[in-house]
N, C-alpha and C positions, 0 to 999 in steps of 0.2 A: 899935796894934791895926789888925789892916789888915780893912779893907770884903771884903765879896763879890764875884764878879764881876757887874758893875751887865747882862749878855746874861744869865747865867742865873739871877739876880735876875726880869729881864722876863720867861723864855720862864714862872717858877714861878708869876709872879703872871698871866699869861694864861691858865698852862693852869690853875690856880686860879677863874678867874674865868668857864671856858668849863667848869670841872665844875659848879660853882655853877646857871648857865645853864642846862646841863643839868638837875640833880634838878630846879630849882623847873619849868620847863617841862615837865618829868613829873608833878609832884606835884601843880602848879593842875590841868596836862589832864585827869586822872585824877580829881579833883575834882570840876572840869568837866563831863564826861562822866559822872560819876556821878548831879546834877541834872539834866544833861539829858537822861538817859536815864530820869529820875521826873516829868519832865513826861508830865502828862494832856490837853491842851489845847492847840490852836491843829495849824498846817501842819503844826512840827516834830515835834509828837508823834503826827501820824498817819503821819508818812512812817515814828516808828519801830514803832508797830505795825504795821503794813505788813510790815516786814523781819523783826519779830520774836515778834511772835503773832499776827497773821493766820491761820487755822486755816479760815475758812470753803469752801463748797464752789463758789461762783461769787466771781471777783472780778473789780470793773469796772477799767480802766486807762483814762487820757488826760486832756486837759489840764482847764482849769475847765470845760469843756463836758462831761466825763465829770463832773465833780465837780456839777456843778448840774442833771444830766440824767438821773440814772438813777439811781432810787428804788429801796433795798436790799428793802426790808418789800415790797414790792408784787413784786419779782424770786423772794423766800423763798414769798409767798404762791401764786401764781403758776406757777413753775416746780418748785418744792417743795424749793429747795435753798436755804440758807443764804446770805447775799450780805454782800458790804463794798466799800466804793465809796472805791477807792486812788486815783482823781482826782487833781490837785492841779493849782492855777491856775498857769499861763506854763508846763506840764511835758506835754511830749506823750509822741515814740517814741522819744527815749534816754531817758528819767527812767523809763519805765511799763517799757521793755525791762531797767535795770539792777533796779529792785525785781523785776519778774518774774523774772527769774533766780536773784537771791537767794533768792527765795522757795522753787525749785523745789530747793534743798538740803536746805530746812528740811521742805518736805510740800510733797504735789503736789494742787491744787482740781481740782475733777471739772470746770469751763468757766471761761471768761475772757470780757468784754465788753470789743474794744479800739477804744474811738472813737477813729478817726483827725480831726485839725482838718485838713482842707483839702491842705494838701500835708503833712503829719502835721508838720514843725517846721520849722526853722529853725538855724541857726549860730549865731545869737543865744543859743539855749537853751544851747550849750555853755559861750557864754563869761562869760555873762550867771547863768546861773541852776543848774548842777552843782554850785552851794557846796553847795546843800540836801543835795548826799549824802556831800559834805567828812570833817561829824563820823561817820560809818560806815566808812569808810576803812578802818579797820584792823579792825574786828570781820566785815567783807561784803567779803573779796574778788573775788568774783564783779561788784562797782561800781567797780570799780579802772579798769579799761579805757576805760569809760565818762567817770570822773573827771580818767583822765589826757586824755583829747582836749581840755584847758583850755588844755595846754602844754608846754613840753619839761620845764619846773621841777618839774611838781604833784608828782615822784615823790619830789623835794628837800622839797619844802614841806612835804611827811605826815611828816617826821622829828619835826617840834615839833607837840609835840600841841596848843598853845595854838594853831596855826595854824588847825587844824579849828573852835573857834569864836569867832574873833576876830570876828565881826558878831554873836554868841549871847549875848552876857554878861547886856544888858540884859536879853533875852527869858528868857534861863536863873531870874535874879535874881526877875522879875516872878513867872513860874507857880511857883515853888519859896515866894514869901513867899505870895500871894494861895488857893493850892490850888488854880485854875480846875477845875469839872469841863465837859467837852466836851459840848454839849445832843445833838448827831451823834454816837452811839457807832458809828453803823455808816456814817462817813465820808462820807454824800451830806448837804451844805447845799443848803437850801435859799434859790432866789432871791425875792422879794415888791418888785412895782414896783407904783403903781399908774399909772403912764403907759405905756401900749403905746411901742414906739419909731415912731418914721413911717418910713415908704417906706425902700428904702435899696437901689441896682444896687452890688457889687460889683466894684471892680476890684482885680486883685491884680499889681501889675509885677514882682515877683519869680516871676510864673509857669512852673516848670520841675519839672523831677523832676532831684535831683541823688542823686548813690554814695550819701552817707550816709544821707541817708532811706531810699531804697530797699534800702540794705545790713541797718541795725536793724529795718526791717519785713519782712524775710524772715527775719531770724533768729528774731527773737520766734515766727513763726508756725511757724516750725521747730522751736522748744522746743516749743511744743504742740503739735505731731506726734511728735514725740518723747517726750513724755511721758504723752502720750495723754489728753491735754486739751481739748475741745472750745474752740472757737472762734469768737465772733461779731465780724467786723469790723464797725462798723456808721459813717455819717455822720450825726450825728445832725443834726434843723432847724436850718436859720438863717432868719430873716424878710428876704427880699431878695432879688434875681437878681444871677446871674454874670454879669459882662459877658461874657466870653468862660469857654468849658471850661476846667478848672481839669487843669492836665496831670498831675500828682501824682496826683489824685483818681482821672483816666482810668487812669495807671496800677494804680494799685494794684487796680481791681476786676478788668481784661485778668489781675492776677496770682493775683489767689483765684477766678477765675470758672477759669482756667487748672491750676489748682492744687487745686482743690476746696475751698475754704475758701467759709464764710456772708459773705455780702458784700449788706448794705441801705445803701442811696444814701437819706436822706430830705432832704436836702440843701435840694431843692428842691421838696419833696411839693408841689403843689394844697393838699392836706387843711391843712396848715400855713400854708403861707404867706396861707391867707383867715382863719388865727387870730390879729389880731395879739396879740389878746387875754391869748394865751398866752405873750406873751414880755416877757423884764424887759429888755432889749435885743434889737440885732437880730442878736448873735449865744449869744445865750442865751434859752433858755425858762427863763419867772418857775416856780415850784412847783405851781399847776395843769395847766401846760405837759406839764412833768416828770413828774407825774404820769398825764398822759392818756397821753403818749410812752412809758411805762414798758410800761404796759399793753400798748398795740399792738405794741410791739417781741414783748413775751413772744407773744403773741397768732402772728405771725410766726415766732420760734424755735420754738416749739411742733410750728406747720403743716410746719417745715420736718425737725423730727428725725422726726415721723411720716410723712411722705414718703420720707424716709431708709431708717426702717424697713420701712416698706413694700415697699421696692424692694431691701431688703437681704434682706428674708424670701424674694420670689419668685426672687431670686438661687439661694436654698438649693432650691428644690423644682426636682425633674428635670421637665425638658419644660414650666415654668412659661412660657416666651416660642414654644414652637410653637406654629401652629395646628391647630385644631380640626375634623375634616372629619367627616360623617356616613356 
């Protein structure tokens, strides 16, 4: 009895063992993805509300300082619109730029709050911290572009679904047995310290404005021109002095003051920095903070769309800017 041939023997059982490969890496992914997309609680379940029922009419962007600085119910109360606070810690202007996009498929909010950190990010956020939008991959391509600046591979890697949450599994496992519900439904946590932080001068040695900040924070601002969404850049407090002008920061106001976008510096307010009271660090205000900052911010937005108005009314009326002679 004669044998097979022992080459296609091999090529049957590898390509055997690479369909194999295949269904189960679909079948867990898809599993996968199905828990964790019924997660109610913790980062990853706000990034995917965010993406995928987010519905409100103001929403905040930027890193933990958007997330622990600006109070959604006092935004609602205040400015009279509905608010959710898409923050999220170590995520500045690609992570707030690819959800914002996303979102702008799904339904357009009447304004955005996007606190910029300092020189708004870093390269580190790309290579560091872009998993967070990994398992969206395939359902948000509008995050793609975003996702692939990891590498020349990521475009390779999004074929196996298991790839998107290979650091998830625990986290999946956890909120799927336990049911966590989220005490934050409207995405701002709150900070509570009871030790102010001490003194602190800022120095920053990577101080520079490079392409890719400045490239994603003109687009984002661009989407809401484009979409007809108002805009508030804002810097929220930090408790400390810069040692030197922070060049990122300088630019980007030259570009909304240039541009016509709302641009508030509180960076380095007086009013703040004699609070240290208000802060759970010195570059985070604790929940009193946050809540006094809330206020004054709208307080601000407020003065400035009736300004707006104002100036947009006398535009409409003929001879409104001649003078007046007897």
């Amino acid at each position: 009895m004669r044998s097979g041939n022992p080459y296609v023997i091999f090529v049957s059982k590898a390509a055997l063992f690479l369909v194999l490969m295949f269904a189960t890496d679909r079948v867990a992914g898809l599993v996968l993805q199905r828990y964790f997309l019924k997660m109610n609680a913790g980062t990853a379940a706000a990034t995917t509300y965010a993406l995928d029922k987010a519905n409100e009419d103001l929403i905040v962007f930027g890193s933990s300082r958007a997330l622990h600085h600006y109070v959604p119910s006092i935004l609602r109360d205040s400015l009279g619109m509905t608010a959710y606070n898409a923050g999220r810690d170590g995520m500045t202007m690609l992570y707030s730029y690819a959800v914002f996009k996303s979102m702008l498929k799904r339904y357009t909010p009447r304004a955005v709050v996007l606190d910029v950190y300092m020189d708004f990010d870093s390269y580190r956020e790309v290579n560091d911290r872009m998993s967070a939008l990994s398992p969206h991959y395939d359902r948000h391509p509008e995050i793609r572009p975003i996702v692939n600046l990891r590498g020349p591979y990521e475009r390779i890697k999004a074929f196996s679904k298991l790839y998107d949450y290979n650091s998830l599994l625990f986290t999946i496992v956890a909120n799927n047995l336990v049911h966590r519900t989220d005490p934050n439904k409207d995405g701002y946590t709150p900070l509570n310290s009871n030790t102010p932080p001490a003194w602190s001068d800022f120095g920053f040695p990577d101080n520079k404005v490079d392409s890719m900040k400045t490239r994603y924070f003109e687009e984002f601002l661009a989407e809401t021109r484009k979409a007809n969404v108002e805009v508030f850049v804002v810097v929220s407090p930090f408790y400390g002095r810069w040692k030197i002008p922070l060049e990122g920061l300088q630019w980007a106001k030259r570009y909304c003051n240039e541009n016509g976008f709302f641009f508030r510096d509180y960076s380095q307010s007086p009013y703040y920095l004699s609070h240290r009271e208000w802060f759970s660090d010195n570059s985070h205000l604790n929940d009193t903070g946050a809540r006094i900052f809330t206020r004054m911010l709208c307080s601000d937005i407020k003065e400035d769309l009736a300004q707006r108005y104002i100036v947009s009314q006398q535009a409409t009326i003929p001879g409104s800017n001649a003078k007046h002679t007897d």
